[in-house]
Phi, psi and omega in degrees: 000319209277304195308320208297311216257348169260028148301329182285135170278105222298153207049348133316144183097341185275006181286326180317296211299323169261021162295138202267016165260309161327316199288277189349279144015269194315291147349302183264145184257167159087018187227153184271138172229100157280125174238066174316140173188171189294149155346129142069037189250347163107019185287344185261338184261323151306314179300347183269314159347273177327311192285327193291301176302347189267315186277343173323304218242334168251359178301359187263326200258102178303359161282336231208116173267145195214126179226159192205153186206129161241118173295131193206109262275313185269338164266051167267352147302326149293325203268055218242139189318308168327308208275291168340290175296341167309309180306268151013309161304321205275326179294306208292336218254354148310291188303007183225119196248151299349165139328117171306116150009304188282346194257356171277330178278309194306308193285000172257342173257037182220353186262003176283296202298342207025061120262165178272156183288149192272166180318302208271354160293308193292347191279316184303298215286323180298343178286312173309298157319301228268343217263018169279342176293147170268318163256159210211160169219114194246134183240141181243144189242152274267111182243047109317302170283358174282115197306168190230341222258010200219007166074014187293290220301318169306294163335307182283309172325280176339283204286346160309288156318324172285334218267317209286290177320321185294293180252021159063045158283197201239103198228128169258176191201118190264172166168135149005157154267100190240139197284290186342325187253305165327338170270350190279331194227051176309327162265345188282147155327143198227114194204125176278103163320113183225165157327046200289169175324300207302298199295320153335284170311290171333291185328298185268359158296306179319306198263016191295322169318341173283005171253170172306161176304340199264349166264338190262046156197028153197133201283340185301318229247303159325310189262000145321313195304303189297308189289320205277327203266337209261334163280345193264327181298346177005082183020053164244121152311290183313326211258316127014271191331290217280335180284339185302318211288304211315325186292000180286341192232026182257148173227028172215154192299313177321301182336305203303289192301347181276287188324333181322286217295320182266024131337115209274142192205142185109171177317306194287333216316346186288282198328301136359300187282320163288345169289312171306311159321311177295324161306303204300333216252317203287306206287022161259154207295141198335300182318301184309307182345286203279357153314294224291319184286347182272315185289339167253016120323274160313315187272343184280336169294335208314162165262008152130170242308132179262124159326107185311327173289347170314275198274023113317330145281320161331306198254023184252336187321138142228135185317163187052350159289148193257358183212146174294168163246117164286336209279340177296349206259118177273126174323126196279358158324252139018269177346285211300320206258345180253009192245033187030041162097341195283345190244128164225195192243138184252099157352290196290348198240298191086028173267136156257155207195163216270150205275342166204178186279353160261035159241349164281317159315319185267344182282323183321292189294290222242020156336311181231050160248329170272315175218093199285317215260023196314290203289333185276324137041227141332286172303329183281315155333273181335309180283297189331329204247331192253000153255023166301154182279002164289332185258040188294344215276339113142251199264131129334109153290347164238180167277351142273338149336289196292354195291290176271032161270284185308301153357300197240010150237129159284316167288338184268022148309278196297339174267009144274325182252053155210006186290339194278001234224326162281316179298307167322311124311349125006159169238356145241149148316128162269153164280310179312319166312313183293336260216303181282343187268003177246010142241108220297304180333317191257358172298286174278008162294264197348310147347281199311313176272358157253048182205295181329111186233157206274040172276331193245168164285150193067007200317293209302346183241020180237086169222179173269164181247199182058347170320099190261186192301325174302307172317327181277328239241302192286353167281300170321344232349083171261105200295306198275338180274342157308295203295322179298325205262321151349307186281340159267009169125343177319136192259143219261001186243022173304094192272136178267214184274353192260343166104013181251146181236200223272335175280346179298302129028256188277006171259349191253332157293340193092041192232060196319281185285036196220331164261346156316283147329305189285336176286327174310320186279005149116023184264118157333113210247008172227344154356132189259136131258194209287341204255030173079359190291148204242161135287344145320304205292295223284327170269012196257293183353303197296316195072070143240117168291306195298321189309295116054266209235317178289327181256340164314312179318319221239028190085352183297154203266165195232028181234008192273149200251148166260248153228174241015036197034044155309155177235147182291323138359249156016277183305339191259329195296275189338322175243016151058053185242090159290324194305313240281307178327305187291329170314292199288001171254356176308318202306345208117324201303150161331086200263017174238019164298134175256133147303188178296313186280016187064353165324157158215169205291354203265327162314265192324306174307308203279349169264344154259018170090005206264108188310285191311321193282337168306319133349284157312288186315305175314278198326319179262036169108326210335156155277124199275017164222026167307162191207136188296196185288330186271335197065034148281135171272142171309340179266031180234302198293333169249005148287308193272042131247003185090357176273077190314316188304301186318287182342274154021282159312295201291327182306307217278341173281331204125021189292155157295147197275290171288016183284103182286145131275223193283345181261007172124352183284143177259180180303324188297331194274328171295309190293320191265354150300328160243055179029037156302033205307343172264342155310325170270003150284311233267305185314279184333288161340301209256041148102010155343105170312107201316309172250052150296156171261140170210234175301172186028060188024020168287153190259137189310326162328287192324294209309317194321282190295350178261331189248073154020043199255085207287320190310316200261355145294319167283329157295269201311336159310290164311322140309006178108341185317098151329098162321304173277008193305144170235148202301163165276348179275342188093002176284124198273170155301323142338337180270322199282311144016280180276313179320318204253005174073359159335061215272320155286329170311317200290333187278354191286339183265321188290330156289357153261004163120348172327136178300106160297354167233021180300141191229142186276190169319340173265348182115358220267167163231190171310326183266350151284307186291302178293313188315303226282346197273350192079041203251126212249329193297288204289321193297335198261332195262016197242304162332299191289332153254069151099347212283133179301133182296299229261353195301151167271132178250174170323326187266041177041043154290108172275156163328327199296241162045287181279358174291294176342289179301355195242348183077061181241073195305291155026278168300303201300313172323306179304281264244311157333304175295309158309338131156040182287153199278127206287313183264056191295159172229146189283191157276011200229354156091031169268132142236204182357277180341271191340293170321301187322286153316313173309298198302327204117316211297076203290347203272300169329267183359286163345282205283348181295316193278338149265339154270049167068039123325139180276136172295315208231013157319146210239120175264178198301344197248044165067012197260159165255160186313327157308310157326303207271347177271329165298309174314318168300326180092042190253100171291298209325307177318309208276344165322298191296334162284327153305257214331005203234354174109339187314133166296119187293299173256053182289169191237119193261177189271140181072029159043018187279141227206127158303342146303325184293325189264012136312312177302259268271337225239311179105344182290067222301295209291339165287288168317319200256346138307267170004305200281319183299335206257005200055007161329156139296113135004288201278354199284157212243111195259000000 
């Protein structure tokens, strides 16, 4: 955002802000303003506009959430549908103090496990966050550039559009005019982003210092400049910029008015403009040339968006040399000024990149007029630079080595994981390839940084080792770099440490002739690695079919089970590569085979979504209730992910509707724990028991309300859902609510009528569960319709009692202010104070004791709040009960002294306060 909007030129943009579809927008909740426009018309920066104005005027009102997405042509491999929505999650839920419940609950049932939250988990939650907002503003920038091929664009839209229905956000959007995106908003306000004059003229009013003397000392000559660029751009911004930049290098008023005059306009005006630049680029002296050309070589080939010390180091590289030269490296200033304008730098990122996505579109097409030899290039940088004699020293022992290594090559990220990915493109074999595969140290440095991935401790040693030069040429699949290094002796069943040999390699990239090779030459076509994986599993995982298709030719058995006694079946359902699904049951494959976990491949399918292929497995008999190991179904498996469509399915084949697993859950307690609403409807419809009960005897309504998935509470509510249902514990939803800090759930049951003081098996009531949890938002709205302060659970515990034991000063506060009693006493004659001191909590303590708590009050065993911070080894507590008047040598039952149980304890530092303090020594202990 910081990059975008300080692009902007002051006063441009306010013809949007003040437009009466804007206005409209801002105003009103629940509405769309779509604005579609041309290539370059100033759509990322009006949107930055927008968002600058949202926080301009709501960032003070803590009601009201504001999230942004800029969509972007080259990070559309990160920028995956998952990742987006993520973001949005991540925004709304900054503005909100504390941390929302629901987003406390999703990161805590995934960080144990070390996974990521599933789409439709990010989706549930984010739906939970906006509706603590009263109002929300989601701005989306060129939804255009959002990849389409993974179905991210659709994916995003939907739950955006659900996001709009649920909580009546705001939501705006720029984009091309593509029929496709346009139907999407079809009912929405509507306003075409064009270039105006007026901004236009702002612009080249800014950047006029940046011309020659002979436009800066005639005022004639300025507004020619202004009048000739604002008629040939017909509200393309970007094509404004590149007729300014062309004038740059003219230095007489004639130059200027000829350039004027061959301005570029119409449908070609980019091409044109870009051609012209390239001209502008080739008439600079030979150095710049080859500058200029080497930086749009790199960023239009990169595999994606390059850092400026990246390509700094790129182009500091010299062939045949054995070590960087720092003294080599040019100011990414320089890069930037010889490149006629087509490049800029994003400040906030350091990415530097291309100035729109139609100068990527045009070097792309005109690639090898400009630069033919881009990729070989390139492969050769890469390798030259991951074969410095620094890293002769070979693989980093830790994850800090490898840490500052990267660090301090900058360039050796991208050139371990992209020289083969250039070399593969190549137009020859490189010799420096060959060159580089021969040397093992740095073969396997290289290894290390393109497999090590930063998920775990240790991260940095879990790659395979023993990996050779072969292993690498067949990941890549580089077929002439294969055959060569075969021909030197190499062997083609060659196992790294993990047990895979080159076709394993090259069946799980997807390197059709190259496993081809390696299989002529004499390579196992069912070879095992340690994890029982086939080169049949690694190409069906992937879903490359011809591979594939190639190895079945060649005999690979097509039932072999791996690990977890996977089938490559298994591996094509689960990642929803129907050709491939379909090849292996032409084959014969299993279609009801079980893993270890009782899973079949129609499960694996149904818990990632993958429709079509669930669809083939039926048709070709799979049984739609089969049941795992857990006495889960493929429809309990794709209710709790969320996949309606999958749902849909399995009904309309016959699935039980009601079907439990092992813990009593039906599909409906899964759709509705992970906030699924529209699988719970679709369950419901087809006759979902509203209040079943499963474990511990909750009702999907419980699950609902604890992991705060308020849309699908409110549906099972509206279906008849028992507000109060309890629990085997006696615990309502409401109870569950309060526990996880829910705070519209809780107010969403309470305003149906939930018992605010209703009590479980233990005595407890909701606000026993938000006090001991600290969630001080739901302890206040539940005071507030009514909640007993003062209540007692069995052991006589008030909320005071557990906020205290749990350190939640917050809630204590609350619950005080509300009249809670300070010296309430339990049944063991503890009060607060006692918990308090017990646990460590000196800042509670702190407030108990000024809102008048007894110091030295006595529990049934004589003890005081001192005792238990001595026993414990709490100085601090027990500084603040002495300081406080606590009796140093009061006498506890057995005449026992808060010196004895600190001595008895070990607590040397707790006993030499005491002692500073008069203890006696001597007490008998």
């Amino acid at each position: 955002q910081s990059d975008f909007i300080s692009r902007r030129e002051a006063g441009t943009g306010q013809w949007l802000l003040e437009s009466a579809e804007f206005q409209a927008w801002v105003k009103t909740s629940q509405q769309v303003l779509f604005c579609p426009g041309i290539p370059g018309a100033g759509k990322t920066i009006l949107s930055s506009i927008v968002v600058d104005y949202l926080y301009a005027n709501f960032q003070k009102d803590t009601n009201t959430g504001i999230a942004y997405l800029y969509c972007n042509f080259r990070r559309q491999d990160e920028q995956n549908a998952d990742g987006l929505l993520a973001s949005l999650l991540k925004q709304l839920a900054q503005g909100l103090y504390p941390l929302p419940g629901s987003v406390k609950s999703l990161y805590d049932s995934h960080k144990e496990k070390r996974t990521r939250p599933t789409f439709n988990e990010i989706s549930s939650t984010l739906q939970a966050v906006a509706a603590l907002y009263s109002r929300s503003f989601i701005v989306v920038d060129a939804l255009d550039e959002c990849q389409t091929s993974s179905g991210c664009r659709t994916k995003l839209l939907t739950k955006i559009f659900a996001l709009q229905a649920m909580s009546g956000a705001n939501i705006f959007s720029t984009s091309r005019f593509i029929p496709e995106i346009e139907v999407k908003f079809k009912n929405s306000m509507r306003l075409e982003i064009r270039a105006s004059d007026h901004d236009v003229q702002r612009y080249l009013d800014g950047h006029m210092l940046e011309l020659p003397t002979c436009v800066l000392r005639n005022s004639e000559l300025q507004g020619d400049i202004k009048a000739a660029i604002v008629k040939a751009v017909k509200g393309m911004f970007l094509l404004a910029q590149l007729h300014f930049d062309s004038l740059k290098g003219k230095k007489s008023p004639k130059a200027i008015r000829t350039a004027l005059k061959g301005l570029s306009t119409g449908n070609d005006a980019y091409d044109d403009a870009y051609n012209d630049a390239m001209e502008r680029i080739e008439g600079q002296l030979a150095g710049e040339k080859q500058l200029a050309k080497q930086v749009l070589s790199w960023i239009t080939c990169a595999k994606r968006p390059l850092t400026t010390s990246e390509l700094e180091h790129a182009l500091a590289v010299e062939l045949g040399e054995s070590q960087f030269d720092e003294e080599n490296l040019s100011p990414i200033e320089d890069m930037v000024s010889v490149c006629a304008g087509l490049v800029t730098v994003d400040e906030e990122s350091a990415i530097i990149r291309l100035v729109h996505y139609t100068t990527q579109e045009y070097f792309e097409r005109t690639q090898k007029s400009w630069f033919p030899d881009a990729e070989n290039y390139i492969t050769k940088i890469c390798v030259t630079y991951i074969s410095f004699k620094d890293f002769k020293i070979g693989i980093c022992q830790d994850d800090k080595e490898l840490e500052e290594r990267l660090q301090l090559n900058p360039l050796y990220d991208y050139a371990s994981h992209n020289w083969g990915h250039h070399a593969r493109n190549a137009s020859t074999l490189i010799q420096e390839v060959i060159i580089f595969l021969e040397k093992k140290a740095q073969v396997e440095a290289s290894i290390q940084a393109l497999f090590a991935r930063k998920l775990y401790l240790a991260y940095s040693q879990r790659f395979a080792r023993q990996m050779t030069g072969l292993h690498l040429a067949a990941y890549f699949g580089l077929q002439d770099v294969v055959n060569n290094s075969l021909q030197t002796g190499l062997a083609a069943n060659l196992v790294d440490s993990y047990g895979r040999t080159p076709l394993l390699w090259a069946a799980g990239s997807g390197h059709e002739a190259v496993a081809q090779l390696l299989l002529d030459k004499g390579a196992k076509v069912d070879t095992k690695d340690e994890f029982g994986q086939t080169p049949l599993s690694r190409a069906a995982g992937s879903g490359h079919e011809a591979v594939v298709q190639l190895l079945l030719h060649k005999g690979a058995e097509v039932d072999t089970k791996g690990g977890y006694g996977r089938t490559p079946l298994f591996w094509a359902a689960g990642r929803g590569h129907e050709a491939v699904a379909q090849l292996l049951l032409n084959k014969g494959a299993e279609v009801d085979t079980k893993d270890e976990y009782g899973q079949t491949p129609l499960s694996r399918a149904a818990e990632s979504g993958q429709e079509a292929v669930a669809q083939l497995l039926l048709h070709n008999g799979a049984e739609v209730d089969t049941k795992d190991g857990d006495g889960r179904t493929p429809l309990s498996w794709a209710a709790e992910s969320g996949h309606e469509a999958f749902a849909q399915l399995l009904l309309n084949k016959g699935a039980e509707v009601d079907t439990k697993d092992g813990d009593g859950q039906t599909p409906l307690s899964w759709a509705a724990e992970r906030g699924h609403e529209a699988v719970a409807l679709l369950l419901l419809h087809k006759g979902a028991e509203v209040d079943t009960k499963g474990g511990y005897g909750r009702t999907p309504l419980s699950w609902a309300a604890e992991r705060g998935q308020y849309a699908v509470a409110q549906l099972l509510l509206d279906k008849g859902a028992e507000v109060d249902a309890k629990a085997a514990d006696g615990s309502t939803p409401l109870f569950w609510a309060a526990a996880s800090g829910q705070e519209a759930v809780a107010q969403l049951l309470l305003n149906k009528g939930a018992e605010v003081d209703t009590k479980d098996g233990d005595g407890q009531t909701p606000l026993s569960w938000a006090a001991e949890r600290g969630h001080e938002a739901v302890a206040q709205l539940l005071l507030d319709k009514g909640a007993e302060v003062n209540t007692k659970d069995e052991f006589g515990q008030t909320p005071l009692s557990l906020a205290a034991g749990s350190g939640h000063e917050a809630v204590a506060q609350l619950l005080l202010d509300k009249g809670a009693e300070v010296d309430t006493k339990d049944e063991y004659g503890s009060t607060p104070l006692f918990w308090a001191a017990e646990r460590g909590h000196e800042a509670v303590a702190q407030l108990l004791l000024h809102k008048g708590a007894e110091v030295d009050t006595k529990d049934e065993y004589g003890s005081t709040p001192l005792f238990w911070a001595a026993e414990r080894g709490h100085e601090a507590v027990a500084q603040l009960l002495l300081h406080k008047g606590a009796e140093v040598d009061t006498k506890g039952r057995y005449g026992r002294t808060p010196l004895s149980w600190a001595a008895e304890h070990g607590h040397e530092a707790v006993a030499q306060l005491l002692l500073n303090k008069g203890a006696k020594g001597g007490t008998r202990w």
